[in-house]
C-alpha positions in Angstrom: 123.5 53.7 12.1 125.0 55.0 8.4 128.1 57.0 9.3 130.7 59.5 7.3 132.1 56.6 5.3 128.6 55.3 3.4 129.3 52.2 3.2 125.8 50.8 4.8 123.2 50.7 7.3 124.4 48.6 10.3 121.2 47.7 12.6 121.0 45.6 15.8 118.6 44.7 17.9 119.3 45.1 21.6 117.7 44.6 24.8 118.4 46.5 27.8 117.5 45.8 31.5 118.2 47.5 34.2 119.2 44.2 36.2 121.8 43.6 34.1 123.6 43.2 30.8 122.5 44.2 27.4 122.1 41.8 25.2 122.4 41.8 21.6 119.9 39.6 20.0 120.6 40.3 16.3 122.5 42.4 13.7 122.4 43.1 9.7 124.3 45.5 7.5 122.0 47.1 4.5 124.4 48.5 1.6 123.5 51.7 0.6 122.2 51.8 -3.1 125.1 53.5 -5.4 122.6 56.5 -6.7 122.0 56.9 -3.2 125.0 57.0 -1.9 126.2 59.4 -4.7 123.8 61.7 -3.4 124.2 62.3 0.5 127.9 62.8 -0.7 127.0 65.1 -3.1 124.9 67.1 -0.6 127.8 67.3 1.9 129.1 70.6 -0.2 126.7 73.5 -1.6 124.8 72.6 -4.5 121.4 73.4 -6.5 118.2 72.9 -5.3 119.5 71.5 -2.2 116.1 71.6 0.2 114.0 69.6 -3.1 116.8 67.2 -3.4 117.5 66.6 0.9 113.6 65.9 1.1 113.8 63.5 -1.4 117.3 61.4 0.4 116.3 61.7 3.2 113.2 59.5 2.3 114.9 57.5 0.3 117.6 57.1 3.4 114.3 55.9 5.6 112.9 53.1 3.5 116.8 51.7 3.2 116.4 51.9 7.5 112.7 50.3 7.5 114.6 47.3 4.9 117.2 46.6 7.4 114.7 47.4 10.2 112.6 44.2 8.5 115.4 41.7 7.6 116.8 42.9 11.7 113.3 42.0 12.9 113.1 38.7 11.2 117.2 37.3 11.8 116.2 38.5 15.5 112.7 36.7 15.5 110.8 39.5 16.5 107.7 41.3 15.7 107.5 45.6 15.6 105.0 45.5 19.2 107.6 43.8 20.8 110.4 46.5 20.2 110.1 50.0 22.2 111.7 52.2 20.1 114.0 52.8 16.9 116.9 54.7 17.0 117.4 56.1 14.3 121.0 58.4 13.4 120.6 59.5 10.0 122.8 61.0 7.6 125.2 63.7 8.6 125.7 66.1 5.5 126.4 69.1 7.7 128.0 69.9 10.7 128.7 73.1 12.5 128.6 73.9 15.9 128.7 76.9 17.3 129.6 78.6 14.1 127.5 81.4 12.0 125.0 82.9 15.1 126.7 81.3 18.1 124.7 78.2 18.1 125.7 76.8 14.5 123.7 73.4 13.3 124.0 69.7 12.9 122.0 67.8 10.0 121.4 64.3 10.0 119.0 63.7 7.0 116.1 61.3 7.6 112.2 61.5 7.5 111.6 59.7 11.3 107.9 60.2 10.3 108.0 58.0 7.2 110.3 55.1 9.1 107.5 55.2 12.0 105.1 54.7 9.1 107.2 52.2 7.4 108.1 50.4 10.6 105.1 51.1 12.9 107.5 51.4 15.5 108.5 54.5 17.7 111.3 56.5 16.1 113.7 58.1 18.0 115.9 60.5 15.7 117.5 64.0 15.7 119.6 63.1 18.4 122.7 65.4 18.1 120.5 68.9 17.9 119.2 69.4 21.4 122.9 69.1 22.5 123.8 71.8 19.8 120.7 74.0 21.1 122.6 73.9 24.6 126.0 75.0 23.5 127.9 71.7 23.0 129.1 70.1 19.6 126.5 67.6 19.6 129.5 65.0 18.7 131.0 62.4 20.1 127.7 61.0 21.4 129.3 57.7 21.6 131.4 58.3 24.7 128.2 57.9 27.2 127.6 54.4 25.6 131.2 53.9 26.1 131.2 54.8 29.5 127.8 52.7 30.2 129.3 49.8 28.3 132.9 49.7 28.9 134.0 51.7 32.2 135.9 49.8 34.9 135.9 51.2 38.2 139.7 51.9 39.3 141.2 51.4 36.0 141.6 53.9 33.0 139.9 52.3 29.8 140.6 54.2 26.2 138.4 53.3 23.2 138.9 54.5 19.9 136.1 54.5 17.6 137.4 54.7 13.7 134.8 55.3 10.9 134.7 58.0 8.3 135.8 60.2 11.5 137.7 59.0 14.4 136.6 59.6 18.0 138.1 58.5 21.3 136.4 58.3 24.5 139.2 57.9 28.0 136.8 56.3 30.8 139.1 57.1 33.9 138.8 55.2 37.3 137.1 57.7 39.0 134.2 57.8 36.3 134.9 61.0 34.6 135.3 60.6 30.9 137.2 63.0 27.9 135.8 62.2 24.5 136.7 64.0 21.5 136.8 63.7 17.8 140.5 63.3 17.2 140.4 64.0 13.1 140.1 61.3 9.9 139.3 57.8 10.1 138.6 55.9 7.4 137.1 59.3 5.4 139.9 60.4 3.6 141.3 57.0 2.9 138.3 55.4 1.4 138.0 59.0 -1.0 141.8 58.3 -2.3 140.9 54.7 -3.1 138.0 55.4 -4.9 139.6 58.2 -6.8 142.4 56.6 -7.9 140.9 52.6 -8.0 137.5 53.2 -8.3 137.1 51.2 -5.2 135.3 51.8 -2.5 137.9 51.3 0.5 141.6 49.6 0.9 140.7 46.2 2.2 142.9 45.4 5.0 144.8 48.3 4.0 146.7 45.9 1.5 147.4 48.9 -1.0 148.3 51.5 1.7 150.6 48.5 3.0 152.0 48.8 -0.3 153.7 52.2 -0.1 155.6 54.5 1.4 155.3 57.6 3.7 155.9 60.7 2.3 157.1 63.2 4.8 156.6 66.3 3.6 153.0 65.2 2.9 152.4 63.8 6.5 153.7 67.3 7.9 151.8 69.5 5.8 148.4 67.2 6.7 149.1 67.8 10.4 149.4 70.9 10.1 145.8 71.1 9.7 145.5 74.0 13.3 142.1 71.4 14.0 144.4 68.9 15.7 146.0 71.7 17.9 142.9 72.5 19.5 142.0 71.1 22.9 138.2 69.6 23.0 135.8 69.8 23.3 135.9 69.4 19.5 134.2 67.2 16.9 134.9 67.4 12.7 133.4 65.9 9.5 133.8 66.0 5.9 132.8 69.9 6.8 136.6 69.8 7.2 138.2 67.0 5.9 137.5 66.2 2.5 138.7 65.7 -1.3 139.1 69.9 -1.6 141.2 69.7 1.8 143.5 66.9 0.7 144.3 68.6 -2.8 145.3 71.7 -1.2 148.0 69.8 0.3 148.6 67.6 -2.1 149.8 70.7 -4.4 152.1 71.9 -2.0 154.2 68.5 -1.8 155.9 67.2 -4.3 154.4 64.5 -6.9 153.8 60.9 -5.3 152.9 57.7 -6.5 149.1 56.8 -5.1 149.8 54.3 -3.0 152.3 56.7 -1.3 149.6 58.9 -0.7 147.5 56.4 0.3 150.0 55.3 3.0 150.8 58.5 4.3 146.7 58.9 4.6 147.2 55.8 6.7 149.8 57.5 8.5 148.1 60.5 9.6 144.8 58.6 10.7 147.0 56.5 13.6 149.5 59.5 14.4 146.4 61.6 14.8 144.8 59.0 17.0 148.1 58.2 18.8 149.1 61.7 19.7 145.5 62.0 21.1 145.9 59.4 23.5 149.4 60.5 24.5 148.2 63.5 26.0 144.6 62.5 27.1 145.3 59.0 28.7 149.5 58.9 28.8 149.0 55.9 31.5 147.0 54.0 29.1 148.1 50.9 28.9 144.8 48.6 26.3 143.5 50.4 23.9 139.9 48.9 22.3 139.5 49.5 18.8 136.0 49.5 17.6 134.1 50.6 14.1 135.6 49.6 10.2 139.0 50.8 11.2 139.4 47.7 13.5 139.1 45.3 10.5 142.2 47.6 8.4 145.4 45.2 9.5 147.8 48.1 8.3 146.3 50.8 9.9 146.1 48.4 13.4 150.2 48.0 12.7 150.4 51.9 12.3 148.5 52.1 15.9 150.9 49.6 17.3 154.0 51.5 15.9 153.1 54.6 17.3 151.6 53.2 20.9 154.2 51.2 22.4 153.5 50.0 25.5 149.9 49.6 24.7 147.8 46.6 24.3 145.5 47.1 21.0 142.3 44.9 21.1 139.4 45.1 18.7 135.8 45.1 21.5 135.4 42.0 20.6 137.9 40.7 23.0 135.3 42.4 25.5 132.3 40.8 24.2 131.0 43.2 21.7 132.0 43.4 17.7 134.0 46.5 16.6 131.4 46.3 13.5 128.2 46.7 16.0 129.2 49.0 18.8 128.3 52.7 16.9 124.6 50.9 16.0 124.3 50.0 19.8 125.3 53.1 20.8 122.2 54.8 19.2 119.8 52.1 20.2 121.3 53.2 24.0 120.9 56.7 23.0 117.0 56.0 22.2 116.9 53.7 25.1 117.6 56.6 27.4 115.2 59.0 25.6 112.2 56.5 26.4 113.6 56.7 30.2 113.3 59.9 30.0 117.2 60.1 31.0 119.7 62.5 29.9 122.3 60.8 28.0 124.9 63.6 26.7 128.1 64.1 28.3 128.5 67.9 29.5 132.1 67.7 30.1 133.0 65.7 26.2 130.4 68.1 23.9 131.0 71.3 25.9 126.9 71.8 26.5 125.4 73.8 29.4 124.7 70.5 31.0 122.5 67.1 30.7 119.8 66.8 28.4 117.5 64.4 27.0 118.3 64.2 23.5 116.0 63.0 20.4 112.6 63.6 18.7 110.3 61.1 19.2 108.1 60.2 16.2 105.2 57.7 17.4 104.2 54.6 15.8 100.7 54.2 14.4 
């Protein structure tokens, strides 16, 4: 998995069986090289040559998967004919749904038949298009995995996932599930810090801990009419971005960065809290999973604004908040090789189950 913030490949190694548990058996995180990095988020917006230069990163994006693929295999003591498939998300550089000719487009960047080639194992990529094709957002994925790996019959479960975007699935007692993409995670935060630090993300939130809340800011950010809508729904740096935060930004008043680095902050766990207020109001835990759980300020923020609530990392629950979004696509390619659907009609909004991925054989 590489997600909207850049910051690395996370890969894990995970065994499934049908008789019980999965099981973990190893995971590694693969920076991303800087030049590389520079260009997937340079490809986010309209450029030149854009078709020469996507070939070309989404190559380079495969061999960075086949290194973590190799340093995964050897941590986990395994060899490529013992594993079934890869999953494999890519990068996302665009994403819209239903837009332009009623179906719209996702794009994940990655060459699955170079990684097959790399890794001489089966590559299972391309997994958010067939669920596009059939009228849904192809986004959240995650809440099926979430379902399959967190549900609790008789009880309501709520899990919010925070990397570059923020996504929450509700598991509800009787096993129907709402999943949505409830606006910015980390995405908007990490852009301010590099812009104004030159580094790549607040650790712990320390410097957003630092300042204040600017009110006038906060308001005009939730404004945005994206958090009105009901879901289905999903977003990306499509809509949140640098050019979406300086349009604000120049209808407020002048603040001091760390202000606007808190208020960022601030608009990340009101966004997340107001989505849980009206989608699970009996919620009473609340699992935090993805980089967001490691940010101690923007946990407090959570906290504030979710009284009542329990906040646990999925840890507490037996599975690290940095490994859940990597397990989630090895589940997703799992269920491809089962032949089993694996969207969720009622979270994306498609006509109804399908088997998602392209499957690019080994050698």
């Amino acid at each position: 998995m590489s997600g909207t913030s850049l910051d690395g490949v996370d890969a894990v190694a995970v065994r499934f069986d049908a008789a019980g548990p999965m099981a973990v058996l190893g995971h590694v995180h693969e920076p991303l090289p800087p030049h590389l990095c520079d260009e997937l988020l340079a490809l986010n917006t309209p450029g030149p040559d854009e078709l020469h230069r996507a070939a070309l990163a989404a190559s380079a994006l495969s061999r960075v998967y086949a290194q973590a693929t190799a340093r995964l295999l050897s941590a986990a003591a395994l060899v490529p004919e013992q594993v079934r498939a890869l999953g494999a998300h890519g990068q996302t550089v665009r994403h819209r749904p239903g837009e332009f000719d009623g179906t719209g487009y996702t794009l994940q960047l990655l060459n699955g038949a170079l990684l097959a080639e790399l890794t001489d194992i089966d590559v299972v990529c391309d997994l958010r298009s067939r669920d596009v094709a059939a009228g849904g957002q192809g986004a959240p994925l995650v809440p099926a995995f979430h379902a399959a790996r967190f549900a609790r019959r008789g009880q309501t479960v709520v899990v919010l996932n925070v990397g570059g975007m923020a996504n929450l699935s509700v598991l509800r007692g009787d096993a129907s599930v709402v999943g949505f993409d409830c606006g910015p995670g980390n995405v908007l935060l990490d852009h301010w810090c590099m812009r104004q630090c030159g580094q790549p993300f607040d650790a712990d939130g320390a410097w957003a801990a630092s300042g204040h809340v600017q009110q006038p800011l906060l308001g005009a950010l939730l404004d945005e009419p994206y958090f009105r809508r009901p879901p289905p729904k999903s977003t990306g740096r499509d809509l949140f971005n640098g050019v979406w935060l300086d349009a604000r930004l120049s209808c407020c008043a002048p603040a001091r960065p760390q202000d606007v680095q808190a208020t960022l902050a601030e608009l990340t766990a009101r966004a997340a809290a107001e989505a849980v207020h009206a989608h699970a109001p009996q919620a009473r835990h609340l699992l935090v999973c993805g980089g967001g759980a490691l940010n101690r300020d923007l946990m407090n923020r959570l906290s504030t604004h979710l009284p009542g609530v329990a906040l646990t990392t999925t840890d507490q629950v037996g599975l690290p908040a940095m490994q859940v979004e990597a397990c989630a696509f090895a589940w997703l390619a799992y269920c491809h090789v089962e032949r089993r659907a694996c969207n969720l009609a009622e979270v994306t909004g498609a006509r109804g189950p399908r088997r998602l991925g392209a499957l690019h054989p080994a050698r």
